[in-house]
N, CA, C and O of each residue as an XYZ file, in Angstrom:
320
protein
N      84.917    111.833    107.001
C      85.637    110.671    106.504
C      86.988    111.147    105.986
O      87.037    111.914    105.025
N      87.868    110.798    106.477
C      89.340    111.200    105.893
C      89.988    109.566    104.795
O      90.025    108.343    104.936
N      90.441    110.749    103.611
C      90.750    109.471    102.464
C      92.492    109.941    102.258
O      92.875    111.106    102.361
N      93.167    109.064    102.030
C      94.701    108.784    102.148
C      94.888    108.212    100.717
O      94.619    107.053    100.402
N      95.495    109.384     99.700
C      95.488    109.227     98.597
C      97.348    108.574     98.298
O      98.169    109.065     99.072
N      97.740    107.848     97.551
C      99.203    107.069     97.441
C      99.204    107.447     96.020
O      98.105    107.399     95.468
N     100.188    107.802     95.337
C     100.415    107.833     94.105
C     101.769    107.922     93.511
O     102.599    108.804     93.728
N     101.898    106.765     92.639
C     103.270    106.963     92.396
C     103.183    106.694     90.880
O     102.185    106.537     90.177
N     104.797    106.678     90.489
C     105.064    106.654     89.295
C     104.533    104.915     88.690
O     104.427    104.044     89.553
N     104.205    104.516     87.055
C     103.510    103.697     87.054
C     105.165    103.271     86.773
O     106.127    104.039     86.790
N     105.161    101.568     86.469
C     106.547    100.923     86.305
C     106.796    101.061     84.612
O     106.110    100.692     83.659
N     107.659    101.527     84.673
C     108.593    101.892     83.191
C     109.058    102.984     83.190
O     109.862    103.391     82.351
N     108.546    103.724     84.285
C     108.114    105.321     83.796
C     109.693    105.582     84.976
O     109.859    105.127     86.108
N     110.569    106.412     84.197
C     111.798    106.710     84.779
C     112.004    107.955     86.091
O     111.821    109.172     86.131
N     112.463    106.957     87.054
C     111.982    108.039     88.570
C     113.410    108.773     88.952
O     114.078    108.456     89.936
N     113.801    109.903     87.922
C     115.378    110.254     88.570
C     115.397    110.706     90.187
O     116.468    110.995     90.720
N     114.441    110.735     90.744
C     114.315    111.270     92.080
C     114.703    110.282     92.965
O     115.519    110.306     93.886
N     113.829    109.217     92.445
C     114.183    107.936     93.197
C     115.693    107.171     92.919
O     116.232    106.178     93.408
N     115.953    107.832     92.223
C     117.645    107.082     91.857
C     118.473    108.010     92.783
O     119.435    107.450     93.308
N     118.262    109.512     93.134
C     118.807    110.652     93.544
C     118.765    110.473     95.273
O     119.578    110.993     96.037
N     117.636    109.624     95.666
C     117.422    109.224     97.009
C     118.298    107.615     96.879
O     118.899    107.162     97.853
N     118.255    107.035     95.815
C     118.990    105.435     96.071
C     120.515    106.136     96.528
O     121.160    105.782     97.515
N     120.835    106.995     95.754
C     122.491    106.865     95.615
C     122.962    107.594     97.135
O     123.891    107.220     97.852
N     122.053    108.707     97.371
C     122.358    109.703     98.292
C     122.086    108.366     99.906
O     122.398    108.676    101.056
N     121.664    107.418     99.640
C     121.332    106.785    100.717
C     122.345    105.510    101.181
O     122.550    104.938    102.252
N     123.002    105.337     99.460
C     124.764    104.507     99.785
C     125.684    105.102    100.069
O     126.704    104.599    100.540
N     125.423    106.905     99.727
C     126.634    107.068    100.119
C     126.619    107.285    101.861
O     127.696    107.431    102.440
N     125.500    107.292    102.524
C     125.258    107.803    104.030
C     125.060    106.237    104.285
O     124.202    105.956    105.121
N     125.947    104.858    103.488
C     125.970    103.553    104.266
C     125.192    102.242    104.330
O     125.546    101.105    104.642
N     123.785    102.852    103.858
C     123.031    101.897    103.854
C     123.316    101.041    102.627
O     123.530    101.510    101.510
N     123.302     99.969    102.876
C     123.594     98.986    101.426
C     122.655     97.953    101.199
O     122.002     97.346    102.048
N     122.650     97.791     99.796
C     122.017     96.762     99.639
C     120.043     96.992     99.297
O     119.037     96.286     99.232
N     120.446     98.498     99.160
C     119.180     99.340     98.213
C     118.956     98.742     96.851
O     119.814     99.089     96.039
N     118.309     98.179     96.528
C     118.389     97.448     94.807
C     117.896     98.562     93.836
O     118.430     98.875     92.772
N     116.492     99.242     94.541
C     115.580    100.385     93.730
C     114.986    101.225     94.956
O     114.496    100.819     96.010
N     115.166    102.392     94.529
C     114.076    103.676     95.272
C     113.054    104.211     94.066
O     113.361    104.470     92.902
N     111.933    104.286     94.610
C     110.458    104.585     93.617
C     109.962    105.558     94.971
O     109.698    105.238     96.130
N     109.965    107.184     94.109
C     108.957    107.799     95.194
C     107.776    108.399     94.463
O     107.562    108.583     93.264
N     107.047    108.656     95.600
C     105.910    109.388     95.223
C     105.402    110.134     96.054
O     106.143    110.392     97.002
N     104.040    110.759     96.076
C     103.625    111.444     96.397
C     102.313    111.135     97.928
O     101.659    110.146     97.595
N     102.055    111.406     98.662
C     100.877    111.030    100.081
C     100.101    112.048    100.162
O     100.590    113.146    100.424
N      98.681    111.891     99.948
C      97.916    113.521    100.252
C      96.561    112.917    100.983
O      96.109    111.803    100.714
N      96.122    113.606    101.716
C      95.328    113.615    103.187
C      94.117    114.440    102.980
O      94.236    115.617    102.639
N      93.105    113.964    103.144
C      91.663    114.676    102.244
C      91.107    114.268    103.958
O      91.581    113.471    104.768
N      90.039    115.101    104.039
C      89.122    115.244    105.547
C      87.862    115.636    104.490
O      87.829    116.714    103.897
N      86.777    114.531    104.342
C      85.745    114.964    103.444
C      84.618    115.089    104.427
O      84.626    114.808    105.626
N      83.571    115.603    103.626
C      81.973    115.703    104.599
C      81.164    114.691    104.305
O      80.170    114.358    104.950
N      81.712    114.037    103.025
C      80.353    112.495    102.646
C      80.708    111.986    103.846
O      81.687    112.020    104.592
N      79.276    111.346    103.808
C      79.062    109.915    104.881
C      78.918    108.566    104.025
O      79.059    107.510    104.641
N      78.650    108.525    102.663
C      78.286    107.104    101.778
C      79.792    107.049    101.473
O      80.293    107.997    100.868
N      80.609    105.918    101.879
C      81.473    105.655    101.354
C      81.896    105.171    100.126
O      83.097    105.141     99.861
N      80.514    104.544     98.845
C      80.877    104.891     97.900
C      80.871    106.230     96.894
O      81.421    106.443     95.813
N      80.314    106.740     97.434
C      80.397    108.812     96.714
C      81.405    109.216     97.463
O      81.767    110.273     96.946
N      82.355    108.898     98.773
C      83.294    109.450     98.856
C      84.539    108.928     97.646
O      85.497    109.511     97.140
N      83.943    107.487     97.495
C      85.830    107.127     96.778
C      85.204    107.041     95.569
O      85.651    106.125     94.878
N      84.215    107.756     95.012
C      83.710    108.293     93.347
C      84.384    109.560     93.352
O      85.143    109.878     92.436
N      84.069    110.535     94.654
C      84.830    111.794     94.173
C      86.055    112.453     94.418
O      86.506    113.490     93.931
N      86.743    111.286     95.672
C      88.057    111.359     95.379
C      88.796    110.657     94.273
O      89.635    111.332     93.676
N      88.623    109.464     93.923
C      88.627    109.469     92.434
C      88.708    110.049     90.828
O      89.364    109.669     89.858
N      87.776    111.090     91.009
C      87.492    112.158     90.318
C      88.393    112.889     89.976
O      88.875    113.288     88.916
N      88.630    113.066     91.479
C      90.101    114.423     91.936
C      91.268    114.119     91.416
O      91.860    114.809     90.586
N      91.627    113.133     91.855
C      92.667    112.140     91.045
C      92.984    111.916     89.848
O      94.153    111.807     89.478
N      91.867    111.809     89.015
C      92.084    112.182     87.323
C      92.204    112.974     87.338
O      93.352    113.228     86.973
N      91.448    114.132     87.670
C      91.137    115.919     87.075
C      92.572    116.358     87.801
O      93.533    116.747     87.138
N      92.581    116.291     88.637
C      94.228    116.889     89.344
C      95.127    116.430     89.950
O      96.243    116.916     89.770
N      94.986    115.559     90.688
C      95.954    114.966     92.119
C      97.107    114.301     91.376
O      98.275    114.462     91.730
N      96.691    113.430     90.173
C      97.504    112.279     89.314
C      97.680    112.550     88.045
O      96.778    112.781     87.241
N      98.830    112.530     87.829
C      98.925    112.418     86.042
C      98.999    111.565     85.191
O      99.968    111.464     84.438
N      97.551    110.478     85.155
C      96.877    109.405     84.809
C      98.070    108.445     83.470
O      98.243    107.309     83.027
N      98.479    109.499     83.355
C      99.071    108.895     82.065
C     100.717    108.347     82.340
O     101.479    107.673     81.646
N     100.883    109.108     83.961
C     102.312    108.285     84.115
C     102.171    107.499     85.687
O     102.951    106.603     86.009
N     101.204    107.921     86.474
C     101.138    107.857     87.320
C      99.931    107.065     88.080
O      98.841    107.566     87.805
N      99.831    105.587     89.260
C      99.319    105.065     89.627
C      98.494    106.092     90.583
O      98.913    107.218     90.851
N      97.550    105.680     90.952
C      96.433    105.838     92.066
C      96.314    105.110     93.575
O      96.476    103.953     93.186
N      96.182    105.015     94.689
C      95.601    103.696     95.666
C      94.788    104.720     96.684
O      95.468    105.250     97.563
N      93.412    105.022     96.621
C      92.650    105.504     97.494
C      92.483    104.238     99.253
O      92.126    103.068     99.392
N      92.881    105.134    100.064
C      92.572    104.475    101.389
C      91.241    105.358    101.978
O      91.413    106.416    102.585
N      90.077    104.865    101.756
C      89.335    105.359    103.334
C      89.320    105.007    104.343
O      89.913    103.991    104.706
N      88.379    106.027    105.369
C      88.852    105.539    106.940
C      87.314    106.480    107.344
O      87.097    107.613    106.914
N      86.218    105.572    108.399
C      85.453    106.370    108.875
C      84.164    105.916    108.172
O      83.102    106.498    108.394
């Protein structure tokens, strides 16, 4: 089962990266960017077959390491 982890910054929480990609992206033309918010995409290939113990222990992962719960959103995708 492969799980497609999304995580980004939660809203308040100040993204200079994403301002560093807004500006760098007017000056190469594109206009009319209001906000850039980035984050992070990570790609898990697991061995569960119960799809709820897979998205319990990618979950898991996600608190204990993947996310930094305290600034940062979660969105688990499975597939399989």
């Amino acid at each position: 089962m492969k799980a497609r982890v999304h995580i980004t910054l939660k809203n308040g929480v100040l993204d200079p990266q994403g301002k560093a990609i807004e500006h760098a992206l007017g000056g190469l033309g594109f206009h009319g960017i209001n906000d850039v918010r980035q984050g992070k995409y990570i790609e898990l290939e697991l061995s569960e077959s119960d799809r709820a113990a897979a998205r319990a222990s990618v979950e898991a992962m996600c608190e204990k390491l993947l996310a930094n719960t305290v600034i940062e959103n979660f969105e688990i995708d499975l597939d399989g």
